[in-house]
C-alpha positions, 0 to 999 in steps of 0.5 A: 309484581314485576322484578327491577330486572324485568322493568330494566329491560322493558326500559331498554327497549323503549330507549331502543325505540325512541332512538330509531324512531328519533334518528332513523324513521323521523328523518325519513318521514319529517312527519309530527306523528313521530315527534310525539311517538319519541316523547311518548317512549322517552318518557315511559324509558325514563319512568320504567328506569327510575321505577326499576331503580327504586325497585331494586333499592327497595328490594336493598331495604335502603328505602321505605314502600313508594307509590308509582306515580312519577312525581313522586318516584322522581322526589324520592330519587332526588332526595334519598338516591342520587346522591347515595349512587353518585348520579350527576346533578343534571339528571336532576333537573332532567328528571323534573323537566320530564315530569314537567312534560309528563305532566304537560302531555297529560292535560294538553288539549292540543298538541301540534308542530309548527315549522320543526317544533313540536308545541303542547298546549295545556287546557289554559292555553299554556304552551311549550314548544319543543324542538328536535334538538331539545328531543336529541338533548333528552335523548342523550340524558335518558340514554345516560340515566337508563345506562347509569340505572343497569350499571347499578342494578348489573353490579349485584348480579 
């Protein structure tokens, strides 16, 4: 089994990567590829965060054994965690538009950029269009939800 230790740092360096890939290699390339490569690391940043956060509760014994899928990582957090370790209410709201966009990449045939946004449609032809701006918005709040994560894992260590 993996440590809450060892899925903090994997956490970390997929932050690290989205941030190079966001800010450095897309504005050199202006290729889409990337867009989905950010949204890709993002998501697997946030899930690996809330994942060793939850670990790392449970090895506190403050909450029961949890299933992996994000979803419900994301409702356990939401009702037994971050009120308890004073998250900020907008990392709420955050963690449901990723698991909105988890969920939106996972059925989407079709995926695409037009003009600078990057557009997911589902198999039902639903779209959601995401911008640069939108991607840099999700990166802030995953920078501060992955920081507020080690800064509670750090502080019993």
């Amino acid at each position: 089994m993996v440590s809450y230790s060892e899925l903090y740092t994997k956490s970390k360096l997929d932050l690290d990567s989205a941030e190079h890939l966001l800010y450095v290699t897309y504005n050199i390339s202006k290729d889409s590829n990337f867009i989905m490569s950010v949204t890709s690391k993002l998501l697997d940043s946030v899930k690996k965060g809330l994942e060793s956060l939850m670990l790392y509760e449970r090895s506190l014994k403050n909450i029961e054994a949890f299933p992996k899928q994000f979803s419900v990582l994301t409702e356990i957090f939401n009702t037994k965690v971050s009120d308890k370790r004073n998250f900020d209410p907008v990392i709420k709201g955050f963690l449901r538009k990723m698991v909105d966009l988890d969920n939106s990449l996972k059925s989407s045939s079709i995926h695409y950029r037009r003009d600078s946004n990057f557009v997911i449609a589902d198999s039902n032809f639903d779209t959601r269009s995401y911008d640069l701006n939108t991607l840099k918005t999700y990166f802030d709040q995953s920078q501060e939800f992955i920081t507020k994560v080690g800064d509670i894992i750090n502080e019993s260590e």
